[in-house]
Backbone as JSON Lines, residues from 0, in Angstrom:
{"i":0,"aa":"X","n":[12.87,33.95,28.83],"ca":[11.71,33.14,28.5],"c":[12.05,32.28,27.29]}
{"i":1,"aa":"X","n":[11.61,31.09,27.31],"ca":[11.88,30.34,26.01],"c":[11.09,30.78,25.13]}
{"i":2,"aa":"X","n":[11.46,30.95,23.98],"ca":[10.97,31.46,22.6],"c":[10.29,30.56,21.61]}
{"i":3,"aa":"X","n":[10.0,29.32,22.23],"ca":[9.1,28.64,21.57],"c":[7.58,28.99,22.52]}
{"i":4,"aa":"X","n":[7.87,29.42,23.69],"ca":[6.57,29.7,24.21],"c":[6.1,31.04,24.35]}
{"i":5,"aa":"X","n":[6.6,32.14,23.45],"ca":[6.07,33.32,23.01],"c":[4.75,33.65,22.48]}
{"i":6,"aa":"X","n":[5.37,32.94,21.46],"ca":[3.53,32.74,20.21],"c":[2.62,32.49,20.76]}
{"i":7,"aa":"X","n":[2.54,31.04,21.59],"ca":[1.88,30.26,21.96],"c":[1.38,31.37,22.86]}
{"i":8,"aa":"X","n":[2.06,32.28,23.76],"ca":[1.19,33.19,25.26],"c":[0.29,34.0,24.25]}
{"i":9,"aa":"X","n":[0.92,34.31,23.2],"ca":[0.03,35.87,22.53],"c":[-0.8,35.16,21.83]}
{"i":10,"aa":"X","n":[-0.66,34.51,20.97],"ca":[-1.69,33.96,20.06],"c":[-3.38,33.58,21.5]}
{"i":11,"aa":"X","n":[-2.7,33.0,22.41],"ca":[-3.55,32.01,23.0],"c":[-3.85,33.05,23.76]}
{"i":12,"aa":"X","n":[-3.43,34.72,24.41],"ca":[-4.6,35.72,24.95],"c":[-5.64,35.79,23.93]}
{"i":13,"aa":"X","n":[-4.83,36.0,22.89],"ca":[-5.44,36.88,21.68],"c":[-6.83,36.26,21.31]}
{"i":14,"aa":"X","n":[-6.77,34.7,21.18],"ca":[-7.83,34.06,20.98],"c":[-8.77,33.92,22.17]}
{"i":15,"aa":"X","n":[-8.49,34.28,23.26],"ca":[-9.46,34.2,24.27],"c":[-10.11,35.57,24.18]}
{"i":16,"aa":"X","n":[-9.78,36.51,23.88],"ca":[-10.3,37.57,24.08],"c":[-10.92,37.56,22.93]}
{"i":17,"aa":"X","n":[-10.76,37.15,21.73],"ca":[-11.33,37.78,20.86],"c":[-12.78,36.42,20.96]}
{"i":18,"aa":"X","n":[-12.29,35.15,21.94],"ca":[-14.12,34.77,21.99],"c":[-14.9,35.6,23.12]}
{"i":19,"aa":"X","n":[-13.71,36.1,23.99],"ca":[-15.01,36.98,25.02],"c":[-16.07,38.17,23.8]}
{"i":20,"aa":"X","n":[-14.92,39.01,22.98],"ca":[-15.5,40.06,22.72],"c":[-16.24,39.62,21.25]}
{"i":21,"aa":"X","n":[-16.57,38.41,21.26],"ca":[-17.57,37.88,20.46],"c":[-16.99,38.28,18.95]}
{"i":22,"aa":"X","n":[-15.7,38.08,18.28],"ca":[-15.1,38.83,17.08],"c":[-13.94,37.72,16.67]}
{"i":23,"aa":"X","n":[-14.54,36.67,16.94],"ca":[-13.77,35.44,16.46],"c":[-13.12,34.87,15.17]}
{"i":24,"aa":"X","n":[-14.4,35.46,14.62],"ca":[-14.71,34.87,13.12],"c":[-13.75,36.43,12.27]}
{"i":25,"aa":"X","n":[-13.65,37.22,12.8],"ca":[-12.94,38.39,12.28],"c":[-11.77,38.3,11.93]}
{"i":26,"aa":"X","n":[-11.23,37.92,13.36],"ca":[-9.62,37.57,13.61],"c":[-9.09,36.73,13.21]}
{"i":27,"aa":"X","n":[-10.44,35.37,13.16],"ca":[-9.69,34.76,12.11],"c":[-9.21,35.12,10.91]}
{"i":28,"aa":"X","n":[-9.76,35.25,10.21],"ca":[-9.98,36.08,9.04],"c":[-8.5,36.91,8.74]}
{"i":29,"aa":"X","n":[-8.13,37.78,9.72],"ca":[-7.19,38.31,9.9],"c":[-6.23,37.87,10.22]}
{"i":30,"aa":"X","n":[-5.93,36.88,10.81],"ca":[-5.05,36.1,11.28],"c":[-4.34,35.36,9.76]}
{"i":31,"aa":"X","n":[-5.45,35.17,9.58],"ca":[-5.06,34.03,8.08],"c":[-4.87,35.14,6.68]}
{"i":32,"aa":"X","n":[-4.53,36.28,7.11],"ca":[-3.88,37.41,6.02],"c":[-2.34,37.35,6.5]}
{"i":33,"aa":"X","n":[-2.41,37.58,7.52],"ca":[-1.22,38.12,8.92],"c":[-0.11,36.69,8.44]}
{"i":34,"aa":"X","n":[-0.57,35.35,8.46],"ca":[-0.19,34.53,8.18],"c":[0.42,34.14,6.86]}
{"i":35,"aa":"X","n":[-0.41,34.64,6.13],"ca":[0.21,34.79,4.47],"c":[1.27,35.76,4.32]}
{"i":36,"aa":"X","n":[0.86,36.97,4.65],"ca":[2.47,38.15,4.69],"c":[3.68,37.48,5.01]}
{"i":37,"aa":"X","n":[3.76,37.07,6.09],"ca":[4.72,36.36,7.04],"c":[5.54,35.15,6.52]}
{"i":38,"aa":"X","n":[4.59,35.16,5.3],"ca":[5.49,33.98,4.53],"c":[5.98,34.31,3.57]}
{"i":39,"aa":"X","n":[5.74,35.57,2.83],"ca":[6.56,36.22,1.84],"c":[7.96,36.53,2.43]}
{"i":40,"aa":"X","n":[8.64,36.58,1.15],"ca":[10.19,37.3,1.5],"c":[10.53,38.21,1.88]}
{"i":41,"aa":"X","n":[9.49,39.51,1.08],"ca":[10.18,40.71,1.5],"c":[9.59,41.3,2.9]}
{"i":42,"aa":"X","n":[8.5,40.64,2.98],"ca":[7.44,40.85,4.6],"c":[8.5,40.63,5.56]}
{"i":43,"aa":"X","n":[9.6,39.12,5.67],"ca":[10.04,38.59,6.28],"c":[11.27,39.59,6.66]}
{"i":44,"aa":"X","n":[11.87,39.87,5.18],"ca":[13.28,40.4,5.41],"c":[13.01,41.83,6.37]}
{"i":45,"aa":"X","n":[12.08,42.32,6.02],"ca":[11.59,43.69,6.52],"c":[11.27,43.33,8.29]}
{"i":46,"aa":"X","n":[10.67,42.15,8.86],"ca":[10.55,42.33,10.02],"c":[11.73,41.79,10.66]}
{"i":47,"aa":"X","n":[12.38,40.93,9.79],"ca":[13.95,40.43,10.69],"c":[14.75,41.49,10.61]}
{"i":48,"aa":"X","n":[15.24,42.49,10.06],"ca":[15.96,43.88,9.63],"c":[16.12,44.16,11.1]}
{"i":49,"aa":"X","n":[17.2,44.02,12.33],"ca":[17.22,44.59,13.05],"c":[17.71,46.4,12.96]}
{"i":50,"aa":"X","n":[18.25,47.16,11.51],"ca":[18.38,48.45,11.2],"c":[16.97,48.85,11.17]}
{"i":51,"aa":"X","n":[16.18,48.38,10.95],"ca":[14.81,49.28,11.11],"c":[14.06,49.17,12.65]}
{"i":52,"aa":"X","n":[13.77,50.14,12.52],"ca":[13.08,50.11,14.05],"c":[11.94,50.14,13.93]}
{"i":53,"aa":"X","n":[11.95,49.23,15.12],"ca":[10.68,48.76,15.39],"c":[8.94,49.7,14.76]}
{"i":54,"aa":"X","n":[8.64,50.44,15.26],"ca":[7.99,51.54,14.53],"c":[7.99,51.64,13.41]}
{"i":55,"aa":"X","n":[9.01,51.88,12.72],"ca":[9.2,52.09,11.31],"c":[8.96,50.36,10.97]}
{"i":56,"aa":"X","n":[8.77,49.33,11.41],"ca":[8.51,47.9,10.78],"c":[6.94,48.01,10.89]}
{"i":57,"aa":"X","n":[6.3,48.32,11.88],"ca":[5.04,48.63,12.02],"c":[4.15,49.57,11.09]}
{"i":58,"aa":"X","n":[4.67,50.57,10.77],"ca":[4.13,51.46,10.02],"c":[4.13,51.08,8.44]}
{"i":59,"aa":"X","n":[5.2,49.74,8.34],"ca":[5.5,49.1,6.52],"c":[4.29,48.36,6.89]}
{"i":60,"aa":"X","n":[4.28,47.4,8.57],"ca":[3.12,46.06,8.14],"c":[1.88,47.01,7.48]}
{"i":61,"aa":"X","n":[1.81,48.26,8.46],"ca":[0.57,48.3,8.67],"c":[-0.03,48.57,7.26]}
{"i":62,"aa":"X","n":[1.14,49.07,6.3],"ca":[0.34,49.44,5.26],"c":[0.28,48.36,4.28]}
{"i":63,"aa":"X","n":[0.5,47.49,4.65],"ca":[0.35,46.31,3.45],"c":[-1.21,45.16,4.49]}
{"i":64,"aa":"X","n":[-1.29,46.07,5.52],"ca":[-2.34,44.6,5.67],"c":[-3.58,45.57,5.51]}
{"i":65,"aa":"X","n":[-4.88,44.44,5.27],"ca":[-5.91,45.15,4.95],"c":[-6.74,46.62,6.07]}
{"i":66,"aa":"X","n":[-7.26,47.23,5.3],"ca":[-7.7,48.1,6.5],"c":[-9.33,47.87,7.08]}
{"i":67,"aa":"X","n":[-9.76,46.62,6.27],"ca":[-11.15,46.06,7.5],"c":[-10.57,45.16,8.17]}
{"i":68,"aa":"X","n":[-9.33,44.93,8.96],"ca":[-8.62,44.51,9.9],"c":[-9.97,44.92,10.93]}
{"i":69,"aa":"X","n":[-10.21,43.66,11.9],"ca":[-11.16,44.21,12.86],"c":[-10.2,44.77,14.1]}
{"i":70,"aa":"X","n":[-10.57,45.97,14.79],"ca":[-9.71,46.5,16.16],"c":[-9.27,45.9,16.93]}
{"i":71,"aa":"X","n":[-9.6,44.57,17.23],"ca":[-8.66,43.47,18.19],"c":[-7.36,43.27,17.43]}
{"i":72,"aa":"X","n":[-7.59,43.06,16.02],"ca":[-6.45,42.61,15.59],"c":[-5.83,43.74,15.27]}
{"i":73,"aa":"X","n":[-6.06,44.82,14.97],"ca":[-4.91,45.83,15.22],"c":[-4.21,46.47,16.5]}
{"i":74,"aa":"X","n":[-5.07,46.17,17.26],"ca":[-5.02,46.55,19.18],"c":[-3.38,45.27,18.54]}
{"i":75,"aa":"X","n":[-3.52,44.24,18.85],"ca":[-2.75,43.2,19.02],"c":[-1.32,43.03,18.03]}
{"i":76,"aa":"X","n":[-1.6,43.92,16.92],"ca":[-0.42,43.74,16.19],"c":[0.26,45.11,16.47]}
{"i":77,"aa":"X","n":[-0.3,46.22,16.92],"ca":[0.3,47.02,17.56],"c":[1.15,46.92,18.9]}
{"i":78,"aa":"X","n":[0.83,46.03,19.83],"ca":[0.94,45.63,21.02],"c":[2.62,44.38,20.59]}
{"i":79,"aa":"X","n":[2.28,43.49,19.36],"ca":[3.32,43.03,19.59],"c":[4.81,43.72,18.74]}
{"i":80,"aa":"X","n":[4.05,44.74,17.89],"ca":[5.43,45.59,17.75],"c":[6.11,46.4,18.25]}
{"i":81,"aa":"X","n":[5.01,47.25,19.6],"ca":[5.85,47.41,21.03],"c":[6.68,46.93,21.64]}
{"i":82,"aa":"X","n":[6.36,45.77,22.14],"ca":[7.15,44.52,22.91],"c":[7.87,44.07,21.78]}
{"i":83,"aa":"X","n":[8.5,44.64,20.75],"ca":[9.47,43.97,19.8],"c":[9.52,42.53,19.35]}
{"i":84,"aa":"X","n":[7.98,41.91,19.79],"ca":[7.72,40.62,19.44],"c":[7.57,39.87,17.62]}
{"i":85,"aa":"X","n":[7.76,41.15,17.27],"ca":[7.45,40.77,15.42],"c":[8.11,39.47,14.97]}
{"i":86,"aa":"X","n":[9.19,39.06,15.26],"ca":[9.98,38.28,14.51],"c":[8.58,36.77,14.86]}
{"i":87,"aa":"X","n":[7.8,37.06,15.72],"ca":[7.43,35.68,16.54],"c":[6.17,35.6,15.56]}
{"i":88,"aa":"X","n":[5.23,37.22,14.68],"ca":[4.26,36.94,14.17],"c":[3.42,35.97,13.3]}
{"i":89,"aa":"X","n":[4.44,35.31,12.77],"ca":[3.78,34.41,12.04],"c":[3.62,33.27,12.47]}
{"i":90,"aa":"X","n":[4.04,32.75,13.74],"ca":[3.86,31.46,14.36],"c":[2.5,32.07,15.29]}
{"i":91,"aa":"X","n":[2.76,33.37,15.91],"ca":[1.77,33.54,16.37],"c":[0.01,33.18,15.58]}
{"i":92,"aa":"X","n":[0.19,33.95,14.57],"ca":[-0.61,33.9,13.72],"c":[-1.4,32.39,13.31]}
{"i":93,"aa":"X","n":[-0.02,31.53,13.4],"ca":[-0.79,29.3,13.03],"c":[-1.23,29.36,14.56]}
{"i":94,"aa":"X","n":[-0.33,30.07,15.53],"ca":[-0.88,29.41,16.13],"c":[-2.33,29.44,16.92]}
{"i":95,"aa":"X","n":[-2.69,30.63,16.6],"ca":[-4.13,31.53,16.29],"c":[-5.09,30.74,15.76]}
{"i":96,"aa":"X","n":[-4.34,30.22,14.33],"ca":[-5.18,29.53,13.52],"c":[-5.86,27.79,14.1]}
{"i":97,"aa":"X","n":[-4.99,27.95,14.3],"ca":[-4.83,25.84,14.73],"c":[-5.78,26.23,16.04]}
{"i":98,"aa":"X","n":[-5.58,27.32,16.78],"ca":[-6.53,27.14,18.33],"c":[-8.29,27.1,17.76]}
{"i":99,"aa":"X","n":[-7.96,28.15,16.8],"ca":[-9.31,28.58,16.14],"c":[-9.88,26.97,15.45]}
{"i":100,"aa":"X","n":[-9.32,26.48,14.6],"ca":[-9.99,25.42,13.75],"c":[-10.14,24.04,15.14]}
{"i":101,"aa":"X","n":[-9.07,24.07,16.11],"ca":[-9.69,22.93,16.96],"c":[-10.88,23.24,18.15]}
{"i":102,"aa":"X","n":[-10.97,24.78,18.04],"ca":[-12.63,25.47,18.7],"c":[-13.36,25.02,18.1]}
{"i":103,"aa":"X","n":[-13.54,24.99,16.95],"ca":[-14.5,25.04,15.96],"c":[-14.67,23.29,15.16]}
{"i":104,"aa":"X","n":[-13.71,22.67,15.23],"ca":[-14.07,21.22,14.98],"c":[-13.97,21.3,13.4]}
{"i":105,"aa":"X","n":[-13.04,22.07,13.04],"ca":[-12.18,22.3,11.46],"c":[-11.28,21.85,11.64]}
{"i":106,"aa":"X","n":[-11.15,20.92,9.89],"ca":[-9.97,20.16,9.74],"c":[-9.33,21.35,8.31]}
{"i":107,"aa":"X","n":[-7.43,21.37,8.21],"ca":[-7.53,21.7,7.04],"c":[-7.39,20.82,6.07]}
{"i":108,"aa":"X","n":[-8.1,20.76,4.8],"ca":[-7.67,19.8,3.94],"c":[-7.02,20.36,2.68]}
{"i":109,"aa":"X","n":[-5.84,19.8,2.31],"ca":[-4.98,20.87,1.18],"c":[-5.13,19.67,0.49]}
{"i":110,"aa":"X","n":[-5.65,20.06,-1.13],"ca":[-5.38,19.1,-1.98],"c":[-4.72,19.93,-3.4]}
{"i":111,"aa":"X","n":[-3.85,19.16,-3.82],"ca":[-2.81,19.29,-4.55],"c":[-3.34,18.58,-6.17]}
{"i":112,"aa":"X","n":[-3.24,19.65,-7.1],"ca":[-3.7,18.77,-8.52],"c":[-2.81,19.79,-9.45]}
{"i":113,"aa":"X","n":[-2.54,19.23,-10.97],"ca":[-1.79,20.25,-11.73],"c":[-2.44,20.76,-12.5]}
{"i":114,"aa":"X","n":[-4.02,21.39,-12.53],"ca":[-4.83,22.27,-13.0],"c":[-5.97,22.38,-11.76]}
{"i":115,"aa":"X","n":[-6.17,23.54,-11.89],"ca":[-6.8,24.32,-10.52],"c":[-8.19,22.87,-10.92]}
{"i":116,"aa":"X","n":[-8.81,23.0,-9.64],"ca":[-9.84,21.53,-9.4],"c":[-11.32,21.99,-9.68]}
{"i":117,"aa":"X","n":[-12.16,21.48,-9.93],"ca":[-13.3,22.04,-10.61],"c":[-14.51,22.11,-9.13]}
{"i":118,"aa":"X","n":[-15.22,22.61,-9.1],"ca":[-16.27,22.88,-8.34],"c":[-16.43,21.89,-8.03]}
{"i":119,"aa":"X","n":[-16.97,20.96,-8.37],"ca":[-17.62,19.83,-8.27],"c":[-16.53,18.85,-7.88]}
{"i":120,"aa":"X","n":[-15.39,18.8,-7.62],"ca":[-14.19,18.32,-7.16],"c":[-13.81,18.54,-5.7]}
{"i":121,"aa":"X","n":[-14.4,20.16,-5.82],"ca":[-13.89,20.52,-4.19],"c":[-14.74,20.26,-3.64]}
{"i":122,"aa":"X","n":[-16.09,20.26,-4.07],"ca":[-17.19,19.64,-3.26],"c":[-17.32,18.19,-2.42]}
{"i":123,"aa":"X","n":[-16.72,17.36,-3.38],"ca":[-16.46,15.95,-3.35],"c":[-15.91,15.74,-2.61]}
{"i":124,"aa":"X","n":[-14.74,16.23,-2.51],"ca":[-13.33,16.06,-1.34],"c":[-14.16,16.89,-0.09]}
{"i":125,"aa":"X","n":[-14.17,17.77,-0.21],"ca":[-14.89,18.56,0.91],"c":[-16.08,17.42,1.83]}
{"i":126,"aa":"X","n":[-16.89,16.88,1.02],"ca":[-17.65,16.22,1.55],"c":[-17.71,15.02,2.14]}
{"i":127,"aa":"X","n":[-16.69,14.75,1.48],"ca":[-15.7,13.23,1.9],"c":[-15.15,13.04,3.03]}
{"i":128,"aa":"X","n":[-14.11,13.88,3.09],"ca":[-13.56,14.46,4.51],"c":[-14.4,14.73,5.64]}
{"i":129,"aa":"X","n":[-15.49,15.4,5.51],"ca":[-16.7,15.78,6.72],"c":[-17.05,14.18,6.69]}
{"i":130,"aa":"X","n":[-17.86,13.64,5.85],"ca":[-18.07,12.69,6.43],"c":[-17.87,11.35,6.98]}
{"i":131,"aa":"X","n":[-16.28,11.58,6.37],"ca":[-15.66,10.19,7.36],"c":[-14.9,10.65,8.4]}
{"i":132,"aa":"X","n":[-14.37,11.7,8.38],"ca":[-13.79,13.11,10.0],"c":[-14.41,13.02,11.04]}
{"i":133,"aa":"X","n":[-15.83,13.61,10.69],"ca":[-16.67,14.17,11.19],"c":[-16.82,15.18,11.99]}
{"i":134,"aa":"X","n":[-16.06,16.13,10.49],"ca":[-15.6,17.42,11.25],"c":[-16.08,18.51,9.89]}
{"i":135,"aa":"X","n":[-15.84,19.75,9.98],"ca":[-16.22,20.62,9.44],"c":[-14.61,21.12,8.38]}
{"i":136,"aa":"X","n":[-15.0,21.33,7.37],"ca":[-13.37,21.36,6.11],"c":[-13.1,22.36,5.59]}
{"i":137,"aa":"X","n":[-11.71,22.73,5.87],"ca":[-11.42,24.2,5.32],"c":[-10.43,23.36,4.18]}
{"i":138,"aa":"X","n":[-10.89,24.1,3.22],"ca":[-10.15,23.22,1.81],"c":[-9.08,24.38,0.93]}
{"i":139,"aa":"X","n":[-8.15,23.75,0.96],"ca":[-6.91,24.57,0.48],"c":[-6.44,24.04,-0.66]}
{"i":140,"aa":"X","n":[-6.65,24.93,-1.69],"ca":[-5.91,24.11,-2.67],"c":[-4.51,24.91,-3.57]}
{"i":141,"aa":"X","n":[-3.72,23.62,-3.69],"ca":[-2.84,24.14,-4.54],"c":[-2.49,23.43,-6.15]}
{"i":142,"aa":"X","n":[-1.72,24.14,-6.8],"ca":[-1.9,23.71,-7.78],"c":[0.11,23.19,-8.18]}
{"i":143,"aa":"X","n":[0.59,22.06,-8.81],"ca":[1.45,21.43,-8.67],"c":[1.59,21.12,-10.27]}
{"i":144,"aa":"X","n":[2.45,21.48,-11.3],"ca":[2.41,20.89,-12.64],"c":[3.12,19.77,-12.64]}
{"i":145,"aa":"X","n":[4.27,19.68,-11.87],"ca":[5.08,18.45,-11.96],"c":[4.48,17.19,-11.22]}
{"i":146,"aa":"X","n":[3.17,16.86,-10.4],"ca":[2.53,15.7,-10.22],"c":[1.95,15.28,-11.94]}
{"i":147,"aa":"X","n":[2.02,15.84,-12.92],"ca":[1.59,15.48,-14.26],"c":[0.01,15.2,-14.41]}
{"i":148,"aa":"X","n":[-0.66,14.76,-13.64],"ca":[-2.39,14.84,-13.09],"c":[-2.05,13.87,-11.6]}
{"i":149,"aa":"X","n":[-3.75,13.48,-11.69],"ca":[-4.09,13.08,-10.93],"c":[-4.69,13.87,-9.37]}
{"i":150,"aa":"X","n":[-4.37,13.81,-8.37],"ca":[-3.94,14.34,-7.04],"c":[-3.14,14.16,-5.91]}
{"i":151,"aa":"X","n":[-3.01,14.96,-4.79],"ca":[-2.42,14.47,-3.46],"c":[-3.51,15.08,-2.49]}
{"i":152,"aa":"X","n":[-3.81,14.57,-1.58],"ca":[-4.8,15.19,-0.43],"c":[-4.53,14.76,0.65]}
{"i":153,"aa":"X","n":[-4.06,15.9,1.5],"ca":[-3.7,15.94,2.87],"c":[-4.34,16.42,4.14]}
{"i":154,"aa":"X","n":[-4.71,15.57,4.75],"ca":[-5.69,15.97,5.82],"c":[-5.05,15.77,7.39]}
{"i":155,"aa":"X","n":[-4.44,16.62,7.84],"ca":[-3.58,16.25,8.98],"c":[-2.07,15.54,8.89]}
{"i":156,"aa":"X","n":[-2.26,14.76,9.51],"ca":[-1.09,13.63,9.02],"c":[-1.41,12.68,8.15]}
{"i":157,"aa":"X","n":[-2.37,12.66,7.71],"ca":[-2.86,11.13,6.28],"c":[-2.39,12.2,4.95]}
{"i":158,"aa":"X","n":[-2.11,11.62,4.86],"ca":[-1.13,11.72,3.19],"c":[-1.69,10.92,2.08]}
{"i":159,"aa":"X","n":[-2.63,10.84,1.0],"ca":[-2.79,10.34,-0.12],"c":[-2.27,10.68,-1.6]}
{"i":160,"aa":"X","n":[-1.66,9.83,-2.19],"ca":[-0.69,10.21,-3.38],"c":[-1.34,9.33,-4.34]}
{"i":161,"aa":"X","n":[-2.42,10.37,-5.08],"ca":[-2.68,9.65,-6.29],"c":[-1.97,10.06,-7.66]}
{"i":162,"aa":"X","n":[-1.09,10.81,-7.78],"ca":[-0.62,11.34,-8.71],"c":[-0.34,10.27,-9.67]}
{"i":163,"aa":"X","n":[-0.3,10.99,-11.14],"ca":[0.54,10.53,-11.83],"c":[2.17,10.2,-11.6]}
{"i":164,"aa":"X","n":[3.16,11.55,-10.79],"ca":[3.98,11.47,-10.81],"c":[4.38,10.24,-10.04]}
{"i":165,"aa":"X","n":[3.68,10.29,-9.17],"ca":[4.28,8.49,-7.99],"c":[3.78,7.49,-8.73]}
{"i":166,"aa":"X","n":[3.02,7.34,-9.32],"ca":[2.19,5.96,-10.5],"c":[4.34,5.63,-11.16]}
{"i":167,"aa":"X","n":[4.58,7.04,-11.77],"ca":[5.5,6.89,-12.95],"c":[6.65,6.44,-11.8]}
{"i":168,"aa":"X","n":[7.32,7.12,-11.07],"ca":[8.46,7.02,-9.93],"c":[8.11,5.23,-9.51]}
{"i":169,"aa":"X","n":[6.71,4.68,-9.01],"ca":[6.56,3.14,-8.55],"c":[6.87,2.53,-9.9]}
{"i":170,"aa":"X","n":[6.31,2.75,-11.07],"ca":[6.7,2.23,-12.26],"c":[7.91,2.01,-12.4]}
{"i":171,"aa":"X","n":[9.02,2.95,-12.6],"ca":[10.08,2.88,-12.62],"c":[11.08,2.14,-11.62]}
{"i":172,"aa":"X","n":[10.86,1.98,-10.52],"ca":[11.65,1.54,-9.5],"c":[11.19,0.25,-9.52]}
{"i":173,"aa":"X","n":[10.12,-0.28,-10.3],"ca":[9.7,-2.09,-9.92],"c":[10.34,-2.32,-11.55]}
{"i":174,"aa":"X","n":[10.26,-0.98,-12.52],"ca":[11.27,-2.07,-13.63],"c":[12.49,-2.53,-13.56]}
{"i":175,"aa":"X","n":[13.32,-1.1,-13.05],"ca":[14.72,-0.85,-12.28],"c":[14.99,-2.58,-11.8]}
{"i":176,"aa":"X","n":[13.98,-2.52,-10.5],"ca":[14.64,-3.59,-9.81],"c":[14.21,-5.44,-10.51]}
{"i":177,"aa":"X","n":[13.34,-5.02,-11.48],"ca":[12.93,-6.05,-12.91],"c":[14.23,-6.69,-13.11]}
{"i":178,"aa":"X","n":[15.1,-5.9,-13.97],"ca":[16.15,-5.95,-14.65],"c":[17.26,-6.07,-13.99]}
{"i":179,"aa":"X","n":[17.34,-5.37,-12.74],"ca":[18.7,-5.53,-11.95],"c":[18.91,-7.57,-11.46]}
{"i":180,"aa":"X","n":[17.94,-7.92,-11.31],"ca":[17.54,-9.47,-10.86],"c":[18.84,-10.19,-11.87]}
């Protein structure tokens, strides 16, 4: 079987069942923990480890993920460490996510500033986005010291770079080429 279409089968039962058995909003939830592990190092090194077996990789996840995990999502992460599917979990997991936010008519929006953003900031952006989208906003933020202020906000593929740091980088490259003349 091609291994780009693994995730895609499990993630995409996983999300059907979990809208039959009405526990959507759970799994998400869970999904988007499942998803964070999966991006750590030692989560990673531990499920690529073909010396550990399988079982014994299951019994490390299990104790690092939360335990109000709702029962679909443990039915399912049990199920894919049977079928020795672990290495695939974390794609499974976006791809869980991404089915979930285009059910639901959620965009994510990650905005990027070099001091965490004030209430009234995320609101703004948040509201901004819904209403020129016209979609519903899951807002992610990170925090960046080397943009120097300003922001970046990314909503899909639109990319906005208000930073300081690109102000200074355009500055520099129109004096650069000032002087080179």
């Amino acid at each position: 079987m091609n291994d780009s279409k693994i995730p895609v089968r499990y993630s995409k039962a996983l999300f059907e069942l979990s809208i039959a058995r009405n526990s959507l909003d759970n799994v998400y939830r869970d999904m988007k923990v499942v998803r964070e592990l999966c991006t750590m190092k030692d989560v990673r090194d531990i499920i690529d480890n073909p010396v550990i077996s399988s079982s014994k990789r299951r019994e490390i996840f299990g104790s690092v993920i939360n335990k109000d995990f709702d029962p679909l999502t443990i039915k399912f992460l049990d199920l894919v460490f049977v079928q020795g599917r672990e290495k695939y979990l974390g794609s499974m997991a976006l791809d869980f996510i991404d089915a979930t936010r285009a059910h639901r008519g959620i965009r994510e929006v990650t905005i990027t500033t070099c001091v965490p953003a004030s209430d009234e900031m995320r609101k703004n952006v948040a509201t901004m986005v819904e209403n020129k989208m016209k979609s519903k906003v899951e807002l992610i933020e990170k925090i960046d010291t080397a943009i120097i202020g300003g922001f970046i906000l990314q909503v899909d593929d639109m990319y906005v770079d208000a930073s300081v740091r690109s102000r200074v980088n355009r500055f520099k490259k129109e004096l650069a080429s000032a002087y080179s003349k």
